[in-house]
C-alpha positions in Angstrom: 12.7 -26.9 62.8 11.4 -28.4 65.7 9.6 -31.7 65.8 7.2 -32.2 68.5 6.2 -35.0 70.8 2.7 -35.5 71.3 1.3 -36.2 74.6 -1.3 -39.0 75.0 -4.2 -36.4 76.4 -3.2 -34.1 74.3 -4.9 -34.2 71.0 -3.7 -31.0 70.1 -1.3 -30.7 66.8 1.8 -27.6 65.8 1.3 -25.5 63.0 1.8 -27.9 60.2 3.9 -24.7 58.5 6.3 -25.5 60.9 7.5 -28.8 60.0 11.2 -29.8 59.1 11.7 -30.3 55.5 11.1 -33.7 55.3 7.0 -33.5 56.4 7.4 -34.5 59.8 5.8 -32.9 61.9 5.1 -34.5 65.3 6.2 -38.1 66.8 4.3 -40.1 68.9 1.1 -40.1 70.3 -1.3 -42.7 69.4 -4.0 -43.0 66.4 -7.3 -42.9 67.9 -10.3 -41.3 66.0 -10.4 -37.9 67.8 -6.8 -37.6 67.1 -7.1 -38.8 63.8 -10.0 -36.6 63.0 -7.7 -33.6 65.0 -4.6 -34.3 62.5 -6.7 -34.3 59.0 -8.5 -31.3 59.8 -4.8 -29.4 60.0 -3.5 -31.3 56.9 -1.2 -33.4 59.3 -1.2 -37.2 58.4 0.4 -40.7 60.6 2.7 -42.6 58.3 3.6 -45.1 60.8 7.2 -46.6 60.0 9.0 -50.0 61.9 11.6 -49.4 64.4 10.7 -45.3 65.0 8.3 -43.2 67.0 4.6 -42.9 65.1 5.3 -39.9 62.5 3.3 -37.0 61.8 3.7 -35.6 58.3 2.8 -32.2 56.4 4.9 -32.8 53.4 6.1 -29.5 51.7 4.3 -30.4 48.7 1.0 -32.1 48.2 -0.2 -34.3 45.3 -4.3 -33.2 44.7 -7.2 -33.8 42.2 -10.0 -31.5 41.9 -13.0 -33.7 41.8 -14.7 -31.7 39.0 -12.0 -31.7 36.8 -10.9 -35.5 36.9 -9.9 -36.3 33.1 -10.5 -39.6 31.3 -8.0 -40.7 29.2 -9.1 -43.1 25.8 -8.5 -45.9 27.2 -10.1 -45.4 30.5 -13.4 -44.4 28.9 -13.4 -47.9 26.8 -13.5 -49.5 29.5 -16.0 -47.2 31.4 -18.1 -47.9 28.8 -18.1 -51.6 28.9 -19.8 -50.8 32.3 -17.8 -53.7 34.3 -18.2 -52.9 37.5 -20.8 -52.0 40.2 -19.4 -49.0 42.5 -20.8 -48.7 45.6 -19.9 -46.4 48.5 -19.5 -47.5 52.6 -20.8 -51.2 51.9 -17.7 -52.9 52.8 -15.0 -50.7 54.5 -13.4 -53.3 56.4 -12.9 -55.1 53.2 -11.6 -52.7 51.5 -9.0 -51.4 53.9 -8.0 -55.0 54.5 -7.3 -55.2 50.5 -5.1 -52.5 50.6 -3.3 -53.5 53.0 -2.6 -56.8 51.5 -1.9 -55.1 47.7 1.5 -55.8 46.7 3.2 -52.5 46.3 7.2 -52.0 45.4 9.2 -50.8 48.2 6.5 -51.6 50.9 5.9 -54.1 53.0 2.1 -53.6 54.7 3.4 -52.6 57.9 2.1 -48.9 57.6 -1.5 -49.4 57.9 -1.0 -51.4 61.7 -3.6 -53.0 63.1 -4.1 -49.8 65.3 -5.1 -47.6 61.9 -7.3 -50.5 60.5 -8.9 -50.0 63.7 -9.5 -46.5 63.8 -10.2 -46.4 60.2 -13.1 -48.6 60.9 -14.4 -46.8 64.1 -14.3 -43.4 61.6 -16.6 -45.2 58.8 -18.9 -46.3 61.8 -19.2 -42.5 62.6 -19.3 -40.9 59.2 -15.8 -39.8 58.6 -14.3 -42.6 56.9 -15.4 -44.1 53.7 -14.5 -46.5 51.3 -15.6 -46.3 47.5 -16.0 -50.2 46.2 -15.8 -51.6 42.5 -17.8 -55.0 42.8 -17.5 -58.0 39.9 -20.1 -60.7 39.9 -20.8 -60.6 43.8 -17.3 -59.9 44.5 -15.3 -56.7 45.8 -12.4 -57.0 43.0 -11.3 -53.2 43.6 -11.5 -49.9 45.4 -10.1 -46.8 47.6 -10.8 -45.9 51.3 -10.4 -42.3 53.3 -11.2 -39.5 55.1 -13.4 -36.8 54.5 -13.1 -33.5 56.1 -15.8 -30.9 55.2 -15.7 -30.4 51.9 -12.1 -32.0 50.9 -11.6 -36.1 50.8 -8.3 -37.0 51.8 -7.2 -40.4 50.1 -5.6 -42.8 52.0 -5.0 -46.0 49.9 -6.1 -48.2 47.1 -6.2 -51.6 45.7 -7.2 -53.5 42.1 -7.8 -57.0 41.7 -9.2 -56.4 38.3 -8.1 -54.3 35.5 -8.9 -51.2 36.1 -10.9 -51.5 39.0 -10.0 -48.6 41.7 -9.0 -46.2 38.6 -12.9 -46.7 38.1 -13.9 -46.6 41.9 -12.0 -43.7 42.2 -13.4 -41.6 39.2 -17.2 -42.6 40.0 -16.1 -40.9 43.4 -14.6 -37.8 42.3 -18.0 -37.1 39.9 -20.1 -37.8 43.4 -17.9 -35.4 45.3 -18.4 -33.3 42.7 -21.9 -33.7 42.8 -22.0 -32.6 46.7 -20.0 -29.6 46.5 -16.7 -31.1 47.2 -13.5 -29.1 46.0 -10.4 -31.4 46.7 -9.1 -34.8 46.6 -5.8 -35.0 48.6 -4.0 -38.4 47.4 -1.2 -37.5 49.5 1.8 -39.4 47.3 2.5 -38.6 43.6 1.4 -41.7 41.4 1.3 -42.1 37.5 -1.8 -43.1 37.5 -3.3 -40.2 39.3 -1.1 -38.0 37.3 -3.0 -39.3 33.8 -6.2 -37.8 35.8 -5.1 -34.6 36.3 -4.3 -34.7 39.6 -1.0 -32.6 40.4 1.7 -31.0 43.1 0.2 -28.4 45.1 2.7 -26.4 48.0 1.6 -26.6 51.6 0.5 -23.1 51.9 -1.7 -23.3 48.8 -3.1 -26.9 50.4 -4.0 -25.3 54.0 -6.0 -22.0 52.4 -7.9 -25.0 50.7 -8.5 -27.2 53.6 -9.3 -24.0 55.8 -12.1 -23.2 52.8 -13.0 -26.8 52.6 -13.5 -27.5 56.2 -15.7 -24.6 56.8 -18.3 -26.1 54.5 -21.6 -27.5 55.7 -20.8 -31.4 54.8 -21.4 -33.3 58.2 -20.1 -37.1 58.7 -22.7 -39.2 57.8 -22.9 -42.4 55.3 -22.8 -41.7 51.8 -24.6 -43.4 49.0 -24.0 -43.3 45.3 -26.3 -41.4 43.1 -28.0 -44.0 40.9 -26.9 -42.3 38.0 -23.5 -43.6 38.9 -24.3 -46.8 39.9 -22.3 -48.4 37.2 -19.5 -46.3 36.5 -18.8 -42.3 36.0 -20.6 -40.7 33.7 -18.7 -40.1 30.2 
């Protein structure tokens, strides 16, 4: 298969049926938000990597979580109950994709969210396409998840915890506002335990396109969200 160079006017992207077995799909090319918002919209994601070309990925398989059928383990719901955290929605993206980029996580370094993505990231939120969902702690953002939403499917980008269970929270009280607005999908992209425990699961690319096409076509425009107050604390068990 074929992997295509991108072309700096050029925001247009291959079919993303057509990538090589390994996801990628395109190289180069640069991350700005029209080509960012260009690539999501075809289920194509930058994984940037040091030392190559900016990749392009539509991975053969996709790991996804229905909104409205998140599950809650035992555990989880303890602490859910114990109402620990406020969750708030688009109050402090640039915080949040700074913490994730600073989370310690095995096997990576940082170096895939480049300054260039934290930029473009941001410029999204400012226009309604990015968001963050935050888990705050006495005055203080101890948690949360950040990404992009396209139509009606949120695509997941990355997370971080600085208290125990903090984004596992964030990222439930989300899912039971998407659910709340219609939303069908949750792409998280990378098979995690975690996710795993709350349903999410592997979905093949053909499947993942039909959804996005459906998903996409749905009357949700960019915009700032805000969290029902009914979920002001925490999802609702």
């Amino acid at each position: 298969m074929p992997v295509f160079r991108l072309q700096s006017s050029d925001f247009t992207f291959p079919d993303p049926r057509r990538a090589e077995p390994s996801g990628v799909i395109a190289i180069g090319g640069d991350v700005r938000p029209e080509r960012l918002i260009a690539a999501y919209s075809k289920g194509i994601f930058p994984w940037p990597c040091e030392g190559y070309p900016l990749l392009w990925h539509s991975p053969p398989e996709r790991f996804v979580l229905r909104p409205s059928e998140v599950r809650i383990n035992r555990s989880l719901g303890k602490a859910i109950r114990r109402r620990p955290f406020e969750i708030r929605l688009d109050s402090a993206f640039a915080q949040v994709i700074a913490g994730c980029q600073t989370a310690p996580r095995p096997g990576q370094d940082g170096t895939w969210l480049t300054p260039e993505l934290r930029a473009a990231f941001t410029e999204l939120n400012r226009r309604g396409w990015a968001h963050s969902a935050e888990a705050w702690q006495d005055g203080l953002l101890v948690g949360g998840l950040y990404g992009m939403a396209i139509g009606g499917m949120f695509c997941g980008e990355s997370m971080f915890a600085r208290a125990d269970n903090a984004s596992k929270i964030a990222l439930v009280t989300l899912c039971q506002q998407l659910a709340r607005w219609g939303f069908t999908l949750l792409d998280a992209q990378v098979e995690t335990p975690h996710l795993a425990a709350l349903g999410a699961h592997r979905m093949p690319r053909a499947a993942f396109l039909a959804e996005l096409d459906h998903a996409a076509a749905m009357p949700i425009p960019p915009g700032p969200w805000r969290l029902d107050e009914a979920l002001k604390y925490g999802p609702v068990l």
